[in-house]
N, C-alpha and C positions, 0 to 999 in steps of 0.2 A: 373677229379674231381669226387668226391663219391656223385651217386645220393640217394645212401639207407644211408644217414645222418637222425637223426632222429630229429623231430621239434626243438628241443631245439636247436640243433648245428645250423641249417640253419636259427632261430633268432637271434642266436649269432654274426653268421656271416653277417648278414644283419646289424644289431647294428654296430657292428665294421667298416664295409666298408660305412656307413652314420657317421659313428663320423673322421674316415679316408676323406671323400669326406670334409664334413665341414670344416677341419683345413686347408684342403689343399684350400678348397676359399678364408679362411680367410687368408692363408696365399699370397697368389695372391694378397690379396683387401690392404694387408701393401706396396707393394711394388709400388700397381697404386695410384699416385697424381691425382686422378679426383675427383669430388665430388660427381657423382656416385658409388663409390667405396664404400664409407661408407651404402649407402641402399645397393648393395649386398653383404656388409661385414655382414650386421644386416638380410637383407631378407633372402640369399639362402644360407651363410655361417650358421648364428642362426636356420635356417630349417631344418638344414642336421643333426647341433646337437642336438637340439631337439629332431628330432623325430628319433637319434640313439638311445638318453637316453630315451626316450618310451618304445621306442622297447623291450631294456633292460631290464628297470624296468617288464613292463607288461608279459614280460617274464620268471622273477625268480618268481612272483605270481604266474602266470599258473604252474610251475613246482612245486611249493609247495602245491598249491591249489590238484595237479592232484598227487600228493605222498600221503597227506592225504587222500583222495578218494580210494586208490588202498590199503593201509595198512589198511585200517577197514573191 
């Protein structure tokens, strides 16, 4: 794995392997008949995407934010 990835890629990939981690609980929590299944379909399946789509977002800000700073 390339450790001279430069911050953007290595929140990318962060992003993606939390929205990948989340669908795959959610998908787990369809197939369990308990009724615990639905708090961690909502707790730690809704956490993972969550906070990929954070990740994300807060991500293409910094790189826009840090393009305008570097072009003036």
């Amino acid at each position: 794995m390339m450790n001279h990835a430069n911050p953007l890629d290595r929140r990318l990939r962060l992003s993606g392997f939390l929205l990948i981690l989340g669908l795959l609980t959610e998908a787990v929590c369809l197939f369990w008949a308990r009724p615990i299944s639905f708090l961690v379909l909502m707790g730690v399946g809704g956490l993972f995407l969550i906070l990929g789509i954070v990740i994300y977002l807060v991500s293409l800000v910094s790189l826009r934010h840090s393009s305008k700073s570097d072009g003036s």
